[in-house]
C-alpha positions in Angstrom: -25.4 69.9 -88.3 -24.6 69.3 -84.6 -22.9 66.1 -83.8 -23.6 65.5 -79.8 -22.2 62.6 -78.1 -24.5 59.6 -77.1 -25.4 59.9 -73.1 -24.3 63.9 -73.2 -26.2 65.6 -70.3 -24.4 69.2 -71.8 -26.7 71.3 -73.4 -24.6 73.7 -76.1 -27.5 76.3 -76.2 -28.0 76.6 -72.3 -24.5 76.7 -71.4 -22.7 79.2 -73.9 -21.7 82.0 -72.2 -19.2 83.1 -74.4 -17.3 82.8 -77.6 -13.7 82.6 -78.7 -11.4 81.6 -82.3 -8.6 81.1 -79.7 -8.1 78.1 -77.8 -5.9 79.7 -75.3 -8.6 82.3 -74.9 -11.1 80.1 -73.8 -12.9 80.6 -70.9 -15.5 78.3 -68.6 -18.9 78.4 -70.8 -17.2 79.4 -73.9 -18.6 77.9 -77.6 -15.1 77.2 -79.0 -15.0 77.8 -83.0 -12.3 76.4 -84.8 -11.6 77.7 -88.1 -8.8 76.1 -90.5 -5.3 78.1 -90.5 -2.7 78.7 -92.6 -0.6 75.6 -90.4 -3.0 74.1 -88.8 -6.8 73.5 -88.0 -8.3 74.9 -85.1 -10.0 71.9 -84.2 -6.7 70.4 -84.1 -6.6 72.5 -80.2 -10.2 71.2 -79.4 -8.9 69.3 -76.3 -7.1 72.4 -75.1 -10.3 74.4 -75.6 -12.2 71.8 -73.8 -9.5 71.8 -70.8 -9.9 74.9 -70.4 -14.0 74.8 -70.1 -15.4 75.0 -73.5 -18.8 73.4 -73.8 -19.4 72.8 -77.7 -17.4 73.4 -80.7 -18.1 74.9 -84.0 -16.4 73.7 -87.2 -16.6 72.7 -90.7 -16.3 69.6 -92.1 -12.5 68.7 -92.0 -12.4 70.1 -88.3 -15.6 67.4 -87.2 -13.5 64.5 -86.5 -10.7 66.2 -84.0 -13.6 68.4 -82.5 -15.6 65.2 -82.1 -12.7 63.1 -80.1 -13.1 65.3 -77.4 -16.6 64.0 -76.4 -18.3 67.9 -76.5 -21.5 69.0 -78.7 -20.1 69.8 -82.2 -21.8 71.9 -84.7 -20.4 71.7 -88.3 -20.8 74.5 -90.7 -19.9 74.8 -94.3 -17.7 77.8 -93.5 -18.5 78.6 -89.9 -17.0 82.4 -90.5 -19.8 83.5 -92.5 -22.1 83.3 -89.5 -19.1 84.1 -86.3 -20.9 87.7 -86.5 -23.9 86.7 -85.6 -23.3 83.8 -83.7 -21.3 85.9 -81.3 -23.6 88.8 -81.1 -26.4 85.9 -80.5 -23.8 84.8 -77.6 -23.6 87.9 -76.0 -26.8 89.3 -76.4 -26.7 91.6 -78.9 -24.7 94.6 -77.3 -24.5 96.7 -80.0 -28.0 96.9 -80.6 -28.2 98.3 -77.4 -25.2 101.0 -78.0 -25.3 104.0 -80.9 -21.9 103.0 -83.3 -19.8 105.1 -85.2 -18.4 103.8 -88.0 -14.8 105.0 -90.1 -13.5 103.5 -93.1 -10.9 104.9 -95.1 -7.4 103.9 -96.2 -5.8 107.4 -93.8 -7.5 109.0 -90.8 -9.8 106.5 -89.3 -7.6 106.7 -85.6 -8.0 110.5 -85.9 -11.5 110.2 -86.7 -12.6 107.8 -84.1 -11.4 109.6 -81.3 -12.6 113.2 -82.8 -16.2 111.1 -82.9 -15.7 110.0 -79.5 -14.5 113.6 -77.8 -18.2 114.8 -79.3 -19.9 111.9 -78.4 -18.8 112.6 -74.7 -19.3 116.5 -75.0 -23.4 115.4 -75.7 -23.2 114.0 -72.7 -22.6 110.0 -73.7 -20.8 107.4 -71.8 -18.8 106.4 -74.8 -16.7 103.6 -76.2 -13.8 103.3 -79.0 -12.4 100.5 -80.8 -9.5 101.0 -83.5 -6.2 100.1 -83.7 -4.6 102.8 -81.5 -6.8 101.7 -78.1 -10.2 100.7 -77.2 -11.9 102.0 -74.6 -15.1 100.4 -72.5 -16.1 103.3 -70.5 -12.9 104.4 -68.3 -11.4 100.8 -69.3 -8.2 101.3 -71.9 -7.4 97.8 -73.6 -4.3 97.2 -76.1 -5.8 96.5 -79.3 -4.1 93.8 -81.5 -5.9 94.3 -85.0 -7.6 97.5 -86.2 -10.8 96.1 -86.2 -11.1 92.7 -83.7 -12.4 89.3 -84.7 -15.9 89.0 -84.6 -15.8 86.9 -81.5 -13.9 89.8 -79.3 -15.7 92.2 -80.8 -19.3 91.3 -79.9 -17.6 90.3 -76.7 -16.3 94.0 -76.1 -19.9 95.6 -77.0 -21.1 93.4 -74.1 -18.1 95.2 -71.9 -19.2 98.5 -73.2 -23.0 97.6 -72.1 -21.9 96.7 -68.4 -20.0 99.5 -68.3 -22.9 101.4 -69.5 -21.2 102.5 -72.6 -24.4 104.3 -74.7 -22.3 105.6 -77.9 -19.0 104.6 -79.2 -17.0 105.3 -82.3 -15.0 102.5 -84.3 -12.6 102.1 -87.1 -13.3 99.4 -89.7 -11.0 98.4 -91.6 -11.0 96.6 -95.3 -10.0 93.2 -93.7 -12.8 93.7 -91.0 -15.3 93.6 -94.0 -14.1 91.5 -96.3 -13.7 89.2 -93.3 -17.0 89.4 -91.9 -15.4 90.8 -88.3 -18.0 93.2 -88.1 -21.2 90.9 -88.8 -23.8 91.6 -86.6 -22.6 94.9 -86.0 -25.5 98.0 -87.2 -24.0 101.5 -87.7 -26.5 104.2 -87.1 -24.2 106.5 -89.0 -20.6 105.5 -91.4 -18.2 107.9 -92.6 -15.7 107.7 -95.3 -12.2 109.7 -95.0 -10.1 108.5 -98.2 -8.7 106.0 -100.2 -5.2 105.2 -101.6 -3.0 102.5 -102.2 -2.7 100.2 -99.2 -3.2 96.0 -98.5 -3.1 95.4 -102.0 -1.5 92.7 -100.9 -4.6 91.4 -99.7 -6.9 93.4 -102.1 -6.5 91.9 -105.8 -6.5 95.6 -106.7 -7.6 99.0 -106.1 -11.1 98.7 -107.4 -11.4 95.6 -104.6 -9.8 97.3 -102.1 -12.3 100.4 -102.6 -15.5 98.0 -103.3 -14.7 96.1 -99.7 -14.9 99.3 -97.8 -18.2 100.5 -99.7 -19.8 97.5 -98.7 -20.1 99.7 -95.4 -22.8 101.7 -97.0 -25.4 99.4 -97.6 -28.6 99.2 -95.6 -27.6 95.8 -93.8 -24.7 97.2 -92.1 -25.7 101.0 -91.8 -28.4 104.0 -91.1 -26.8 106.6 -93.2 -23.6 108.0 -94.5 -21.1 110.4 -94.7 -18.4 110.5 -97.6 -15.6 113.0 -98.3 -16.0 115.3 -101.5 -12.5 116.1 -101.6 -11.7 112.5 -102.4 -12.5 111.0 -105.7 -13.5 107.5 -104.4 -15.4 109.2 -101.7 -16.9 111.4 -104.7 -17.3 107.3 -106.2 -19.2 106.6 -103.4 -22.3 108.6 -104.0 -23.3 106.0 -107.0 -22.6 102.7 -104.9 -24.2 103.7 -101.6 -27.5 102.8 -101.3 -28.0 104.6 -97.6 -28.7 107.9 -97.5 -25.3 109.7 -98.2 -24.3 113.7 -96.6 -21.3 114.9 -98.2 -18.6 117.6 -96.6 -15.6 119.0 -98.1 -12.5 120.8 -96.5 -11.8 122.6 -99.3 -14.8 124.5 -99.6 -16.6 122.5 -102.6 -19.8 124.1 -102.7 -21.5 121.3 -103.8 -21.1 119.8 -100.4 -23.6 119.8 -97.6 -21.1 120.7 -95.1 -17.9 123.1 -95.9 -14.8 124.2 -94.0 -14.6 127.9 -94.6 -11.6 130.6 -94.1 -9.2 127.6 -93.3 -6.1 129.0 -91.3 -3.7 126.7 -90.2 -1.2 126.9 -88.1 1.9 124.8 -86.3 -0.1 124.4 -83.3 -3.3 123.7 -85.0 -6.1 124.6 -86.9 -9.4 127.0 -87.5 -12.2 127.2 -89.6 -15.5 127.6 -89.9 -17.5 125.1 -90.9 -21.0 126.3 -92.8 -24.1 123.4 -93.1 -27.2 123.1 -94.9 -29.7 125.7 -94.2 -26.8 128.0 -93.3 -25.8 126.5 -90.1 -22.6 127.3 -89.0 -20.3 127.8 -86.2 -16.2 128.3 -85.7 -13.8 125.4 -84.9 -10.8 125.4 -83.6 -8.1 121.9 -83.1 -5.0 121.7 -81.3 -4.5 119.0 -84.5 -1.9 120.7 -87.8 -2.5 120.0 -91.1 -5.2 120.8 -94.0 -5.8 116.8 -93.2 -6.6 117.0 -90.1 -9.3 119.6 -91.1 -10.6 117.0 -93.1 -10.6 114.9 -90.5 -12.2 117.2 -87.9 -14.9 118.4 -90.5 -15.8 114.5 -91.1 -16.1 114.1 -87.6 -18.4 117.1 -86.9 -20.9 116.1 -90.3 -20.5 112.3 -88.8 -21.7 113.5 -85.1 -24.8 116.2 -86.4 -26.1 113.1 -88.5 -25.9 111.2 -85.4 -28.2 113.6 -83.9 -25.2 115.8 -81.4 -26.3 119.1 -81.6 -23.5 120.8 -83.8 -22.5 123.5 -81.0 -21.9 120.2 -78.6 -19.9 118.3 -81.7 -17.8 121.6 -82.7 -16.8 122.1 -78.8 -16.1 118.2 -78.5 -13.6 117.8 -81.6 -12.4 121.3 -80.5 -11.3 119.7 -77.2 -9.6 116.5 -78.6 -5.6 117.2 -78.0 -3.9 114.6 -80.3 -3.9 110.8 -80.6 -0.8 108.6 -79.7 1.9 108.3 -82.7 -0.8 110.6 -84.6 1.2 113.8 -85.7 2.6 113.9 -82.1 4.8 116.3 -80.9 7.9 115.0 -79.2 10.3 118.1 -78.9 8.8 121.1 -76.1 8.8 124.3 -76.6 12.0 125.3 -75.8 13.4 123.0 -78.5 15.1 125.2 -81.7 13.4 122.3 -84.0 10.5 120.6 -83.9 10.7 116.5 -83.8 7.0 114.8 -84.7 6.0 111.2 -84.7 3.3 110.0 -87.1 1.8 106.7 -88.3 1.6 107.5 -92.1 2.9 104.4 -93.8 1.2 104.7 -97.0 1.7 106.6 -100.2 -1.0 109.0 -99.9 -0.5 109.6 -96.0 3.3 110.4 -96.6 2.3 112.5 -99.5 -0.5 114.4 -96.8 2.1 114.7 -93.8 5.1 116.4 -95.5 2.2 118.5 -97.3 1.3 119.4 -94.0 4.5 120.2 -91.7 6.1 122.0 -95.5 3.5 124.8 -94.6 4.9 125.2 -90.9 8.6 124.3 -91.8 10.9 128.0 -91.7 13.9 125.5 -92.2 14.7 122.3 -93.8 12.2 119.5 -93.8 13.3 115.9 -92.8 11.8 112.3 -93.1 12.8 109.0 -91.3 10.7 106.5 -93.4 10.8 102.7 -94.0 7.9 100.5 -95.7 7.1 96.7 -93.9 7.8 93.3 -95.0 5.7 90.8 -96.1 3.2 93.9 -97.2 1.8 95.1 -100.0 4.7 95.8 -102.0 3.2 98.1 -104.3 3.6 101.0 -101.7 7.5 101.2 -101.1 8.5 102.4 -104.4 5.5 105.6 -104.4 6.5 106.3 -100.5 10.0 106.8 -101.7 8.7 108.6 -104.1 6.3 111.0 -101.9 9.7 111.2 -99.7 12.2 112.0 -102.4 9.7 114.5 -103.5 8.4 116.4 -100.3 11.2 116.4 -98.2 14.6 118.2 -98.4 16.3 115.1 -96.5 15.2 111.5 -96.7 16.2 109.2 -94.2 15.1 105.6 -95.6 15.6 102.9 -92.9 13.8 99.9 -91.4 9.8 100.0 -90.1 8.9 95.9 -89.5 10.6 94.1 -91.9 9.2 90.8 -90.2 10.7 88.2 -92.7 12.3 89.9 -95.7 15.1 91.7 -96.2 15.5 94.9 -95.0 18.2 95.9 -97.7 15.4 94.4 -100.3 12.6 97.0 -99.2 15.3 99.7 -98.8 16.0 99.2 -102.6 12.5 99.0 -103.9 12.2 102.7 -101.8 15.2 103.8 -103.6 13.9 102.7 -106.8 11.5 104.9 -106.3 13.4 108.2 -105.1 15.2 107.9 -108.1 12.6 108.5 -110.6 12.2 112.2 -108.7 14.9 114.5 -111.3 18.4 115.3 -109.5 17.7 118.6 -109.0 14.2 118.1 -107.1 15.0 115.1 -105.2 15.7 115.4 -101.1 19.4 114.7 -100.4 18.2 110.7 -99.4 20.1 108.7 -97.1 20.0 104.9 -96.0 20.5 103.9 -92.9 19.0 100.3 -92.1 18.9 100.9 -88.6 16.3 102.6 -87.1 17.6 103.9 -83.8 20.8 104.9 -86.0 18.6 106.8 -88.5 16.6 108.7 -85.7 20.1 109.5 -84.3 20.7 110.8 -87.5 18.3 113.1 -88.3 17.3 114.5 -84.5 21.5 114.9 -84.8 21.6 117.1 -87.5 18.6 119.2 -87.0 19.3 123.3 -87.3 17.2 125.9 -86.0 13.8 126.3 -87.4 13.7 122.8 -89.1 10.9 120.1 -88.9 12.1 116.3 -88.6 9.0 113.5 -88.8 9.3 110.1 -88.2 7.0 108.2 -89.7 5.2 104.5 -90.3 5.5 103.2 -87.0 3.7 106.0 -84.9 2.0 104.2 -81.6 3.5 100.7 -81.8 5.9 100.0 -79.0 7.6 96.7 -80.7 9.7 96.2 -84.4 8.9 92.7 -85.8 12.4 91.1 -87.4 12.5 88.0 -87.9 9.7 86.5 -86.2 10.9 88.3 -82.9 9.6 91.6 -81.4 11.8 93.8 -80.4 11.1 96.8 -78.1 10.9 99.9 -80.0 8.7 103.1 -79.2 9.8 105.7 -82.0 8.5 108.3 -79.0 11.3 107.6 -76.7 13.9 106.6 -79.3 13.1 109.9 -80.5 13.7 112.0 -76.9 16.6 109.8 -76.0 18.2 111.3 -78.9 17.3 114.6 -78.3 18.8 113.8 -74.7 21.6 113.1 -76.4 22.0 115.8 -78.3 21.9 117.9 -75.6 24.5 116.1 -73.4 26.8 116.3 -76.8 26.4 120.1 -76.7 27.1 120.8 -73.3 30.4 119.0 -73.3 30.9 121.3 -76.5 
C-alpha cells in the first residue's frame, strides 16, 4: 500500500535513484526502507532519512505512522525484507543481470575461493569484480567490506559500481545469513560452488541440518545456472539429492567417481602441485603458491567452478596458478631468513582448525604451535571442539582471547579448556592460557626453536578486537612481526 501525502508533487517511482536500510547512508534520491530492529524501528530515523534527501519510505505496518510524519510517499509492506532484493536490483537497474557471478558457499574456504575464481576470471581476459568478507573489489576500486555477504540494498548498489566500472565477471561469497536473509535476492548465479560444511553460526542456525539446508537453497533454479559441489565432503556428497540445477562434482582426493580429480598431489611448504584430470580425459598440471591439501581443494573447486563458467581450462589453471595468497588467509609473516615459520590464518571453526594444523603438521620439522581463541556472543557449540582440534593437533596450545565482544573472556577460555581436556594426557599439546592476546603472540613467537611452525589463528584479516562494545586496534599481522622485532632485539643484547 503506498500512503502519499495530500498536495505531494514528489513522485516515488520517478525520483528513486537509490536505496539504503541506513538512515545515515542516505543519499539525495534515495528510497529509504526502514526495517524494525532489535532497539528500535527504522522508521523511527525517517526524519533523518528525509534530511538527508530521501524521497519515499518503505515500511511495514508498525513503521507507517513515524514514516508518515515526515510528509514523504510511504509504501507499507507486510515484511518489506522479502522483496529489498528485488526492489534494489529494480532501483539500480538490474546490474547483475548485466555481469556473469560466481557464487561460494561453504562453512571454510569461500575467501580463498573467491579470489582463486577471480585470478581466472581475469586470466580469460575479464574485467572482474569480488565481494566477500576479506575485500571487494569494483574493477581497480578496493572497498572495506563490513559483512561477508552485504545487505541487499549495498549489494545491488555495488553491481551497479561494478557495471560503471565495466566490471563483466565477478566472483562472490555467500554466506548462510546472506540466504536465509534474502541479501542476495535478485542476484542470478550463472555458476555456484560448494566447498564444505561444519559446525559454525549455530547460533543462528537451529541446527546443523538448518545451517546446511540454508546454504543449499543456493542450488535451486531461481537463484542459479548450475553447480559445483565437493565429493570429499559428505554434505557436499548430500548435495547431489537436494540440488535441482545441474550438479559437476570434483574431488581432491582423487575419488574416481568425480568429474574433476586432483591427481599425484605433492605438497609442499611453499605450495602445492597436481594435476587435475576432467571428463573426457582433459587434463592439465597446476601449480599454487597456496600450502595445504585444503587449499588443493580449494584450487581444484575453483578451476571446475571457472570451466563450467565457460574459461577455457588452460586460461583457469594459469589464473588460480598465479593467485599468491589472500590477506590473514594462511599468510606468511616470518621471511626467509627466519629459523621458524610464523603464519596468520582466519580458521575460527572446528573443522578449519582441524584442516590448518592438518596442513602446516605435514611441513613442520619441529614443534607445532597454536594461538587460538573462540568469539563471544557466538555460536557456542564451537569452543569446546576447537579446543579440542587444538589439544589434539598441536604440540603447544596457546588459548587466549579472539573478540570476546560482551562475555567473559575467562568464560570462553574455560569452555576451550573443557574441551582440551577430554584429549588423554599423553596426547594432549602442552596447553597454555593466556587471556591476552598480544601477551600470547609474545609467547609463542618468544619461544619458537629452529625448524618449528607457530599459527595464529581466528582473527586472520580483521585489523580491530571487539571488547566490550569497543574496538580496539589489533592486526594479528603486525602484532605478530613486532614480536618477532622483538625477539630479535632480545637476542642481540644476548
Amino acid at each position: 500500500m503506498l500512503d502519499a501525502p495530500s498536495g505531494s508533487s514528489r513522485s516515488p517511482l520517478a525520483a528513486v535513484t537509490g536505496v539504503t536500510i541506513d538512515s545515515r547512508q542516505v543519499l539525495p534520491g534515495d528510497l529509504y526502507v526502514a526495517l524494525p530492529g532489535n532497539t528500535a524501528h527504522g522508521a523511527d530515523f525517517s526524519p533523518q532519512a528525509m534530511a538527508s534527501g530521501a524521497v519515499a519510505i518503505l515500511t511495514d505496518p508498525a513503521g507507517r505512522e513515524a514514516a508518515a510524519a515526515t510528509g514523504l510517499p510511504v509504501l507499507v509492506l507486510g515484511d518489506p525484507r522479502l522483496v529489498l532484493g528485488q526492489i534494489a536490483s529494480w532501483v539500480y537497474g538490474q546490474p547483475a543481470h548485466d555481469i556473469s557471478v560466481l557464487g561460494v558457499t561453504g562453512t571454510s574456504g569461500k575467501s580463498t575461493t573467491t579470489f582463486l575464481l577471480e585470478a581466472g576470471l581475469r586470466a580469460a581476459g575479464h574485467t572482474t569484480g569480488l565481494v566477500g568478507g576479506v575485500e571487494i573489489h569494483a574493477g581497480d576500486v578496493v572497498i572495506e567490506p563490513k559483512l561477508t555477504t552485504p545487505e541487499a540494498t549495498d549489494l545491488h548498489g555495488l553491481f551497479a559500481l561494478m557495471r560503471e566500472r565495466g566490471v563483466t565477471a565477478a566472483a562472490m561469497e555467500v554466506s548462510s545469513h546472506a540466504l536465509a536473509l534474502g541479501r542476495v535476492d535478485g542476484v542470478f548465479y550463472d555458476v555456484a560452488l560448494f566447498t564444505n560444511l561444519s559446525q559454525d553460526h549455530l547460533d543462528f542456525h537451529k541446527d546443523l541440518d538448518d545451517y546446511f539446508a540454508t546454504k543449499a537453497r543456493l542450488f535451486q533454479p531461481e537463484f542459479s545456472r548450475t553447480g559445483v559441489t565437493n565429493l570429499d565432503d559428505a554434505h557436499g556428497r548430500e548435495l547431489l539429492h537436494r540440488a535441482t540445477i545441474p550438479m559437476t562434482t570434483f574431488s581432491a582426493t582423487g575419488d574416481p567417481g568425480a568429474d574433476w580429480r586432483a591427481l599425484d598431489v605433492r605438497l609442499g611448504a611453499d605450495g602445492s602441485a597436481f594435476r587435475v584430470v576432467g571428463p573426457g580425459g582433459v587434463e592439465d598440471d597446476v601449480a599454487i603458491s597456496l600450502p595445504g591439501p585444503f587449499n588443493v581443494a580449494n584450487a581444484l573447486g575453483a578451476i571446475v567452478t571457472l570451466v563450467e563458467a565457460g574459461v577455457p581450462l588452460r586460461a583457469a589453471v594459469h589464473g588460480v596458478g598465479s593467485m599468491t595468497g589472500v590477506p590473514g588467509r594462511m599468510e606468511r609473516v616470518t621471511d626467509a631468513g627466519c629459523e621458524f615459520q610464523a603464519v596468520v590464518d582466519y580458521s575460527h571453526k572446528p573443522g578449519a582448525v582441524e584442516s590448518v594444523l592438518e596442513s602446516l603438521r605435514a611441513v613442520t620439522a619441529g614443534r607445532l604451535t597454536i594461538v587460538l581463541g573462540c568469539g563471544g556472543d557466538r555460536d557456542k557449540g564451537k569452543r569446546p571442539l576447537m579446543g579440542e582440534a587444538a589439544a589434539r593437533l598441536a604440540d603447544v596450545a596457546i588459548f587466549t582471547s579472539d573478540n570476546p565482544r560482551s562475555e567473559d573472556p575467562l568464560a570462553i577460555l574455560a569452555a576451550m579448556m573443557d574441551g582440551a581436556l577430554q584429549v588423554p594426557p599423553g596426547e594432549r599439546a602442552h596447553v597454555v592460557v593466556e587471556p591476552d592476546r598480544a601477551a600470547a603472540i609474545g609467547l609463542a613467537i618468544g619461544h619458537a626453536q629452529r625448524g618449528d611452525v607457530v599459527v595464529v589463528a581466528g582473527k586472520g584479516h580483521e585489523q580491530g578486537q571487539y571488547i566490550s562494545g569497543e574496538v580496539i586496534p589489533f592486526d594479528d599481522r603486525a602484532v605478530v612481526a613486532g614480536a618477532i622485532d622483538a625477539r630479535k632485539e632480545s637476542r642481540k643484547n644476548l
